[in-house]
C-alpha positions as CSV (number, residue, x, y, z in Angstrom):
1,X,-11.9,-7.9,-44.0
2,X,-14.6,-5.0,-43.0
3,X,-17.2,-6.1,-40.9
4,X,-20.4,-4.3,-40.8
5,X,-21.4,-3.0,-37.5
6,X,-23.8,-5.3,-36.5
7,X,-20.5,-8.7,-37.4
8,X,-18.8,-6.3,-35.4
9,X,-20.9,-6.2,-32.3
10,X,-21.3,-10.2,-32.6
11,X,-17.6,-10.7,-33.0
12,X,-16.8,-8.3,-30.2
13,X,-19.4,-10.4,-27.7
14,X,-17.8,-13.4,-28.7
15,X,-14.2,-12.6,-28.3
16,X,-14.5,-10.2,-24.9
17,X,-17.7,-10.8,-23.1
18,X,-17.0,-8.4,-20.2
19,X,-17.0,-5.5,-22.5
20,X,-20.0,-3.7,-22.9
21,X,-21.0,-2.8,-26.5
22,X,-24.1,-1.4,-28.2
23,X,-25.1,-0.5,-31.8
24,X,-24.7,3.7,-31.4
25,X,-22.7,6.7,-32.9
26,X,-22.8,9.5,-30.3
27,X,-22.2,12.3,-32.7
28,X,-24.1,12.2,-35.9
29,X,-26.9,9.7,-37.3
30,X,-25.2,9.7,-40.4
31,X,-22.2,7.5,-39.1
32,X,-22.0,4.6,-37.7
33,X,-20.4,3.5,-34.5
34,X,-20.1,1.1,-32.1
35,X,-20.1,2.4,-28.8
36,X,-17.9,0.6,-25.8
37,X,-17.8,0.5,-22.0
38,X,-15.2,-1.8,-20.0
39,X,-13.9,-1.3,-16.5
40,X,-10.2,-1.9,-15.9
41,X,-11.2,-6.1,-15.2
42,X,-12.2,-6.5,-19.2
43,X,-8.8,-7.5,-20.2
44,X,-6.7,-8.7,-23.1
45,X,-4.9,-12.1,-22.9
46,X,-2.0,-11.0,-21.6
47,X,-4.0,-9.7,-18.8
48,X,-3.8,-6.3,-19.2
49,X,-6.6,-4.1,-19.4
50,X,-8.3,-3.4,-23.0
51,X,-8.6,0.5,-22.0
52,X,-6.6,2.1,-19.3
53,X,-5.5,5.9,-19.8
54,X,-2.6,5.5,-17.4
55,X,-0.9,2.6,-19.0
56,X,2.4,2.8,-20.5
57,X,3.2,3.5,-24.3
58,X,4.9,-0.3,-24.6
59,X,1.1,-1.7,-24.4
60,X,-1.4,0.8,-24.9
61,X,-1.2,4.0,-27.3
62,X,-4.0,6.9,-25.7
63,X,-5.3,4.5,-24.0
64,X,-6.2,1.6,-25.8
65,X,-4.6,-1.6,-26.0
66,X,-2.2,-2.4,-29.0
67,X,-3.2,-5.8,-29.1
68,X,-7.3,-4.6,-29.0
69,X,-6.3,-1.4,-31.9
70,X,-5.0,-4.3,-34.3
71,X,-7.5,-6.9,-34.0
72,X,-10.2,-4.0,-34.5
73,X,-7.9,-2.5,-37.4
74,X,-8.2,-6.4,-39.4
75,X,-11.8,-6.3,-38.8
76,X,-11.8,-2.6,-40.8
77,X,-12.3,-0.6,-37.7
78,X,-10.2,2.0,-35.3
79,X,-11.3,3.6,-31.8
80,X,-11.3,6.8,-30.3
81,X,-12.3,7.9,-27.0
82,X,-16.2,8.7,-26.6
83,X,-16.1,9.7,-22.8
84,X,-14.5,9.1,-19.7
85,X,-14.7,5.0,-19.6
86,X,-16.5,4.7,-22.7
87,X,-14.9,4.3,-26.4
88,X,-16.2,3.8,-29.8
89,X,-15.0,2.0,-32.9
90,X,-15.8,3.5,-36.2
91,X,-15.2,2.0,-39.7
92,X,-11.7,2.8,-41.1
93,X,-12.1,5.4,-43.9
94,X,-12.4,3.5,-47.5
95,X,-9.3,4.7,-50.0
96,X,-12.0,7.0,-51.6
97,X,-12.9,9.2,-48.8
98,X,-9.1,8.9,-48.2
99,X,-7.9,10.6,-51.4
100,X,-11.2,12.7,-50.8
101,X,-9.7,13.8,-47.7
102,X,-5.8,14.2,-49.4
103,X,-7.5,16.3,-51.9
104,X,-9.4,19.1,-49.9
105,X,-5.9,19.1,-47.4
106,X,-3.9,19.9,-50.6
107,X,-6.6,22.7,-51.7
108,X,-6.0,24.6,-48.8
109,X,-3.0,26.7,-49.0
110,X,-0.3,26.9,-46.3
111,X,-0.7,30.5,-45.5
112,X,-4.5,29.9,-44.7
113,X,-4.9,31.6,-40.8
114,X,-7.4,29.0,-40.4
């Protein structure tokens, strides 16, 4: 299921209150975002923090929780960091802009310096 941004932002409210989230893409008007602050108390049910840099790669993969990753990931979005403390989810890429993407990597040959 993909959720607009705006499902998102309601669905996020409902399911972890004490993290902070607002309707915004910090880079580029053209995208959208959804832009996340939580200090180390906004957990995940098994208590452990939803964000924590220095937690171990059982629980958390750069930094976010596994268990926070997959439920955005069914909900058709991923996270990335945005800035010290704050994150922001972004809409998976559709299969389109996938092969889109496959085709322009495959263009570009090998020996390119770039």
């Amino acid at each position: 299921m993909t959720m607009n941004e705006q499902q998102l932002i309601r669905d996020l409210r409902a399911t972890f209150p004490k993290l902070n989230v607002e309707f915004d893409y910090p880079f580029s008007t053209e995208l959208v975002g959804v832009a996340m602050r939580a200090d180390p108390s906004t957990t995940m049910p098994d208590g452990l923090p939803i964000f924590d840099d220095y937690a171990g790669v059982e629980t958390h993969d750069d930094g976010v929780h596994s268990g926070f990753a997959a439920w955005l990931h069914r909900r058709g979005w991923y996270v990335e960091p945005y800035g010290y403390g704050s994150w922001c989810a972004i809409p998976l890429p559709t299969q389109e802009e996938i092969e889109r993407y496959a085709a322009c990597q495959s263009a570009v040959s090998d020996d390119c310096p770039f």
